[in-house]
Legacy VTK file of the C-alpha trace (Angstrom):
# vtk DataFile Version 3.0
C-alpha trace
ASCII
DATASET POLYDATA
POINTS 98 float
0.000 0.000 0.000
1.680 3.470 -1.052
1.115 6.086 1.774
-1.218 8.750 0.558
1.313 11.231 -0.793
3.687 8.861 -3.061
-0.067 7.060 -4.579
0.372 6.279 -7.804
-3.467 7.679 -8.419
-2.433 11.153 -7.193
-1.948 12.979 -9.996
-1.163 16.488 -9.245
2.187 15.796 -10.731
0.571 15.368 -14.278
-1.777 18.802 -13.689
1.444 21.096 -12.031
2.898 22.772 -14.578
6.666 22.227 -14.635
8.827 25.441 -13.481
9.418 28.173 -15.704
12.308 30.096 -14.573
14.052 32.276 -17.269
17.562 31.836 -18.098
18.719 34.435 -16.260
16.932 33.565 -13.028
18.862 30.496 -13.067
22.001 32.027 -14.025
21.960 34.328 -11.030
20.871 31.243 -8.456
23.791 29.069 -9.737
26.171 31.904 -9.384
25.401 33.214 -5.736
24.188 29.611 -4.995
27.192 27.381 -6.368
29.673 30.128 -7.743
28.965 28.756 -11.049
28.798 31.018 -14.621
28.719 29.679 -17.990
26.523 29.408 -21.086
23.263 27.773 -19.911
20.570 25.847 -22.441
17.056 24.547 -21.637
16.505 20.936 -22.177
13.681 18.793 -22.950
11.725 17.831 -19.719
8.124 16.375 -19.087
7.230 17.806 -15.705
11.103 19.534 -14.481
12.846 22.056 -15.133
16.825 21.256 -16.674
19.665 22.808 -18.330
22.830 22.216 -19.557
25.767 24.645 -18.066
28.953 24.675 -19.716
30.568 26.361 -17.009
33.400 29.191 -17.395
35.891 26.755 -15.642
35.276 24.017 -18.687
33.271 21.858 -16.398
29.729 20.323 -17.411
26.409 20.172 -15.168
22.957 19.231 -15.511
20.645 21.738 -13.278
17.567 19.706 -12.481
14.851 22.294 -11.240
12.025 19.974 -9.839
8.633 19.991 -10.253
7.005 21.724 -7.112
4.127 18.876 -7.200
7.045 15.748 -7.183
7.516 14.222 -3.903
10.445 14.691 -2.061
11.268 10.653 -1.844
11.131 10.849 -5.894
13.784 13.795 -6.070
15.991 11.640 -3.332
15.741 8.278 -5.350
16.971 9.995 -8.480
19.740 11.289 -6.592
20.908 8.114 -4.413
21.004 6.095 -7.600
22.782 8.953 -9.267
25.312 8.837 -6.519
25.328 5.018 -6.615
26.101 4.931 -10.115
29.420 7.169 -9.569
30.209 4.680 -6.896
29.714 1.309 -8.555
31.273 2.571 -12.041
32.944 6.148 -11.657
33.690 6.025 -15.169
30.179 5.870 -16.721
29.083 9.745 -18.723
26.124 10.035 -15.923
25.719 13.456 -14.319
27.859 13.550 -10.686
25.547 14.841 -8.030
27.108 18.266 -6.616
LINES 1 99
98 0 1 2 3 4 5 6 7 8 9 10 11 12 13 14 15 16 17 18 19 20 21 22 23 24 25 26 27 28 29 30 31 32 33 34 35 36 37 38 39 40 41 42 43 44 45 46 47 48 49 50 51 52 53 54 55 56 57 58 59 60 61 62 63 64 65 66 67 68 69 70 71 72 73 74 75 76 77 78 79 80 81 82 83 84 85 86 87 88 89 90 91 92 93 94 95 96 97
């Protein structure tokens, strides 16, 4: 049985629209944030918010902004297996969790 906020029939996640910060909102936010700056491009998303930085220093991120309706314990999975990915097989091209 799924506890009442992760239930599968819940769908505010399909009627939330996903964020819509401009470019320069999240520009600002990863520089006072993270100290990041770079050239920053929307990618293709279903319900988040993401970009690709290609930051000054010659690094690469993905910036996941998530969708205000997602539960928390969605957002966490995605990271843990992000971060267990880096430690099983460091050299796989996955995003590193910063």
């Amino acid at each position: 049985m799924f506890p009442e906020n992760l239930d599968p029939s819940h769908n505010d996640l399909l009627v939330t629209p996903a964020p819509a910060f401009t470019n320069q909102q999240v520009k600002e936010i990863l520089r006072a944030r993270f100290g990041l700056v770079g050239d920053l491009l929307p990618l293709e998303s279903e319900r988040d918010q993401n970009f690709h930085l290609a930051a000054a220093t010659g690094e690469h991120f993905v910036v996941k902004i998530a969708n205000s309706a997602e539960h928390p314990a969605v957002v966490e999975l995605q990271t843990k297996a992000l971060q267990h990915i880096a430690a099983i097989d460091p050299e796989l091209p996955v995003p590193k969790v910063q």
